[in-house]
PDB file of N, H, CA, C and O in Angstrom:
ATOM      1  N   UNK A   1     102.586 117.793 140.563  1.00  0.00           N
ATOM      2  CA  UNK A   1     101.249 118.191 141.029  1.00  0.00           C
ATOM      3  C   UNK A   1     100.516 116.978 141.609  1.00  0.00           C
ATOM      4  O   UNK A   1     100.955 115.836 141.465  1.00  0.00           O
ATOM      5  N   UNK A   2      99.019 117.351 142.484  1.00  0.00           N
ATOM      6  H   UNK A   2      98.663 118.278 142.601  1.00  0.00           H
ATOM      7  CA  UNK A   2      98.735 115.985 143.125  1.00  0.00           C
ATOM      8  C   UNK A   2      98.122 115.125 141.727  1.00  0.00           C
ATOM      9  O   UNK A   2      97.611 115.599 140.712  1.00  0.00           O
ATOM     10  N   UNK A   3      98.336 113.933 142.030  1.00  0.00           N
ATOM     11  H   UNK A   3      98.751 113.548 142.855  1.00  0.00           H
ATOM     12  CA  UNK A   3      97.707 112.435 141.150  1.00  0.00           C
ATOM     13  C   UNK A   3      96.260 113.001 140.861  1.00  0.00           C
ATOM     14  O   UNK A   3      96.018 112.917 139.657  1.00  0.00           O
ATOM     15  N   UNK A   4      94.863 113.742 141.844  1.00  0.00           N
ATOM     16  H   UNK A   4      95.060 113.810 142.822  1.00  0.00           H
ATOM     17  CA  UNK A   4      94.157 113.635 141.225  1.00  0.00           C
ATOM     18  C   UNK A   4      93.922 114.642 139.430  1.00  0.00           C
ATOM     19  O   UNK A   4      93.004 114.650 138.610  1.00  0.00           O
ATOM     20  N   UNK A   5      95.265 115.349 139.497  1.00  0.00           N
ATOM     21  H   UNK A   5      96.011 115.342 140.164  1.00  0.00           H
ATOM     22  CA  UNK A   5      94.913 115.404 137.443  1.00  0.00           C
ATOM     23  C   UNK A   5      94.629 114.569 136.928  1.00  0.00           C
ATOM     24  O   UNK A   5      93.917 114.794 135.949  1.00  0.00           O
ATOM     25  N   UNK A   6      94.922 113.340 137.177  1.00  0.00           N
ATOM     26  H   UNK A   6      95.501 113.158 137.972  1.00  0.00           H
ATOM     27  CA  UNK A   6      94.697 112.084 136.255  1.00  0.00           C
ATOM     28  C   UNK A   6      93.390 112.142 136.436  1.00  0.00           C
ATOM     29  O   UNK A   6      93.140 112.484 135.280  1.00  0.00           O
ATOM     30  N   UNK A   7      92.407 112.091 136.909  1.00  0.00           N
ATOM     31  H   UNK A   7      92.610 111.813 137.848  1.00  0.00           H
ATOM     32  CA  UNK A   7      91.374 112.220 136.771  1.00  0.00           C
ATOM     33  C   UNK A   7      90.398 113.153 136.330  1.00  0.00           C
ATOM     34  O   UNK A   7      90.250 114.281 136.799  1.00  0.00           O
ATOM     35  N   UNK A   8      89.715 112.622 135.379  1.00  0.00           N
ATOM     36  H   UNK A   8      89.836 111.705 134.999  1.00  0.00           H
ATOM     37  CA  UNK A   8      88.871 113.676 134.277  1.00  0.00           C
ATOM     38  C   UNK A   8      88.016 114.750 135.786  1.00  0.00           C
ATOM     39  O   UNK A   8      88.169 115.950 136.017  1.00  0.00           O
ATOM     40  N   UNK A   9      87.231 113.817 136.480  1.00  0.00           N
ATOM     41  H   UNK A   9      87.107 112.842 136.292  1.00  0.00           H
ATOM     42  CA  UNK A   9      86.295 114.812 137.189  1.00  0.00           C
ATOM     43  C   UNK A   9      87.145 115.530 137.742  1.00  0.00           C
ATOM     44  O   UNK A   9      86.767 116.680 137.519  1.00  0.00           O
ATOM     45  N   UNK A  10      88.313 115.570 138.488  1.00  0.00           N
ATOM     46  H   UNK A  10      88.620 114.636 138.670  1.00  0.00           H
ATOM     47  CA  UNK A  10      89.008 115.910 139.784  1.00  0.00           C
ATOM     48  C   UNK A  10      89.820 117.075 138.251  1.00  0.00           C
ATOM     49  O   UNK A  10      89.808 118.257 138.595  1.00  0.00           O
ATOM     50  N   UNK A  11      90.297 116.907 137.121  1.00  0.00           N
ATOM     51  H   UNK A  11      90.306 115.947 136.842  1.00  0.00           H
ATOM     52  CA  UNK A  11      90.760 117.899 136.570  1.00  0.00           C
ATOM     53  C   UNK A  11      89.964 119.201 136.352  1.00  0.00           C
ATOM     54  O   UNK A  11      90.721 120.148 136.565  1.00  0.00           O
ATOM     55  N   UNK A  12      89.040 119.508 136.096  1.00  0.00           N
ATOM     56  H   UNK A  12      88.425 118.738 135.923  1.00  0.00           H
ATOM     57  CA  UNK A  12      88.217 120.227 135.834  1.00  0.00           C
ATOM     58  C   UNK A  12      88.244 121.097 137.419  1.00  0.00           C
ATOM     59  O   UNK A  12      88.446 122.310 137.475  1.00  0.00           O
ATOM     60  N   UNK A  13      88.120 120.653 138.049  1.00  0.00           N
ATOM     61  H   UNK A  13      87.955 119.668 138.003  1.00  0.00           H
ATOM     62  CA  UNK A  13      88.442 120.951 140.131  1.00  0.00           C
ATOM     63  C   UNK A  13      89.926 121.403 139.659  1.00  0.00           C
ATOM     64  O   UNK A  13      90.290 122.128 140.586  1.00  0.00           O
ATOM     65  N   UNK A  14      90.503 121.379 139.135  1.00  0.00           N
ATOM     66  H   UNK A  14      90.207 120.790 138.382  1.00  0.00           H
ATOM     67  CA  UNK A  14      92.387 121.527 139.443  1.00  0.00           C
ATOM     68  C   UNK A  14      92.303 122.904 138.453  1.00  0.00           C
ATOM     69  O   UNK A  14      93.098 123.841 138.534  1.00  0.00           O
ATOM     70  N   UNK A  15      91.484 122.846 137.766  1.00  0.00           N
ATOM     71  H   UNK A  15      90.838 122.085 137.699  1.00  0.00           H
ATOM     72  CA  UNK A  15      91.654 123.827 136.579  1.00  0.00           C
ATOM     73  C   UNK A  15      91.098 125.004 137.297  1.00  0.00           C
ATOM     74  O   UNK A  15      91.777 126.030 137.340  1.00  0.00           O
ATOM     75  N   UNK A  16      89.536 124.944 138.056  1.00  0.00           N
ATOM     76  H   UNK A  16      88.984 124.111 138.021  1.00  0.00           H
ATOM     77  CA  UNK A  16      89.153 126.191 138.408  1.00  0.00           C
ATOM     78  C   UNK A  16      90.132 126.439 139.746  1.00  0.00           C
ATOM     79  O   UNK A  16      90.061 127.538 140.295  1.00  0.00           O
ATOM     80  N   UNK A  17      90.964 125.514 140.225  1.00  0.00           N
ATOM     81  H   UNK A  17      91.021 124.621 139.779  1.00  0.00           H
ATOM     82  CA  UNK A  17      91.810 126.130 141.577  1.00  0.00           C
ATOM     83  C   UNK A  17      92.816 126.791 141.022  1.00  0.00           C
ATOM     84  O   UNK A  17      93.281 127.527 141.893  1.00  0.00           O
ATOM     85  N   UNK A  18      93.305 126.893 140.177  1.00  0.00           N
ATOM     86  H   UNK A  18      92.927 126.296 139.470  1.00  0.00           H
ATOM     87  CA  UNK A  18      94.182 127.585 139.048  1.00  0.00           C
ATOM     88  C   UNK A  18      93.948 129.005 138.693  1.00  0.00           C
ATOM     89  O   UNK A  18      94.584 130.059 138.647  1.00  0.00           O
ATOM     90  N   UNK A  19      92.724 128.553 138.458  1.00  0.00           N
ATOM     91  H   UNK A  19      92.208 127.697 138.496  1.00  0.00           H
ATOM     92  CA  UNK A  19      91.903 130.019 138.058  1.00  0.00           C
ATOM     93  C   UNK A  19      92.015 130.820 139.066  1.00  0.00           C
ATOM     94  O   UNK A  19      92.805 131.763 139.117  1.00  0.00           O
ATOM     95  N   UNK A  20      91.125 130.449 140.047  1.00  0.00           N
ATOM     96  H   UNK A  20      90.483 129.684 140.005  1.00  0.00           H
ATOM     97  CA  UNK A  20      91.340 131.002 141.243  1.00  0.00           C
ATOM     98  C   UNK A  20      92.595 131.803 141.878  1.00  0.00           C
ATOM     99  O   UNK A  20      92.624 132.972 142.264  1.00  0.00           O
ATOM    100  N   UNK A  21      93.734 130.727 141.874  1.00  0.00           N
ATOM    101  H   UNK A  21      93.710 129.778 141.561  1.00  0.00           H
ATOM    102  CA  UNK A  21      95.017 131.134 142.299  1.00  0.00           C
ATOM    103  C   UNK A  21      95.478 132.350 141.389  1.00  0.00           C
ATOM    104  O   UNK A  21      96.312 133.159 141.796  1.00  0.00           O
ATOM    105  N   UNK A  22      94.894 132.433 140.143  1.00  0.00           N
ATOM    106  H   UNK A  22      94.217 131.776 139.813  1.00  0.00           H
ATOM    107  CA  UNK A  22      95.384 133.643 139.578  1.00  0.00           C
ATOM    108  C   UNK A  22      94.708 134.439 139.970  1.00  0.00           C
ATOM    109  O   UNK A  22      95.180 135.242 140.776  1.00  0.00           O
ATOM    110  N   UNK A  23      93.146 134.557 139.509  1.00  0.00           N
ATOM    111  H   UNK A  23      92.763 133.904 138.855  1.00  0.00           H
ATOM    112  CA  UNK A  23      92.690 135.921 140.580  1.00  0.00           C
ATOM    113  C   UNK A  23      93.200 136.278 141.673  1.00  0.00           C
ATOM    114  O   UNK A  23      93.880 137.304 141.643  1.00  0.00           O
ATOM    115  N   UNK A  24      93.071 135.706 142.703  1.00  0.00           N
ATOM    116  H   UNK A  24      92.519 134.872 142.727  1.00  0.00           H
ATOM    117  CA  UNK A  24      93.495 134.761 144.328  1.00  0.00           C
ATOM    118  C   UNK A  24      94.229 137.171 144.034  1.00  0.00           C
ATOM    119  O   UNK A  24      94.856 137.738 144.929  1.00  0.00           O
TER     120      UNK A  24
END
C-alpha cells in the first residue's frame, strides 16, 4: 500500500478511502 500509512494524519485519510471503497 502507499508509504503515506505510516503516517498518523494521512492514516485516518487511508481508512475513510477504505470505507468508501466498500460502499463505493
Amino acid at each position: 500500500m502507499s508509504p503515506s500509512y505510516e503516517n498518523n494524519g494521512e492514516l485516518v485519510k487511508l481508512r475513510s478511502y477504505q470505507r468508501r471503497d466498500r460502499g463505493g
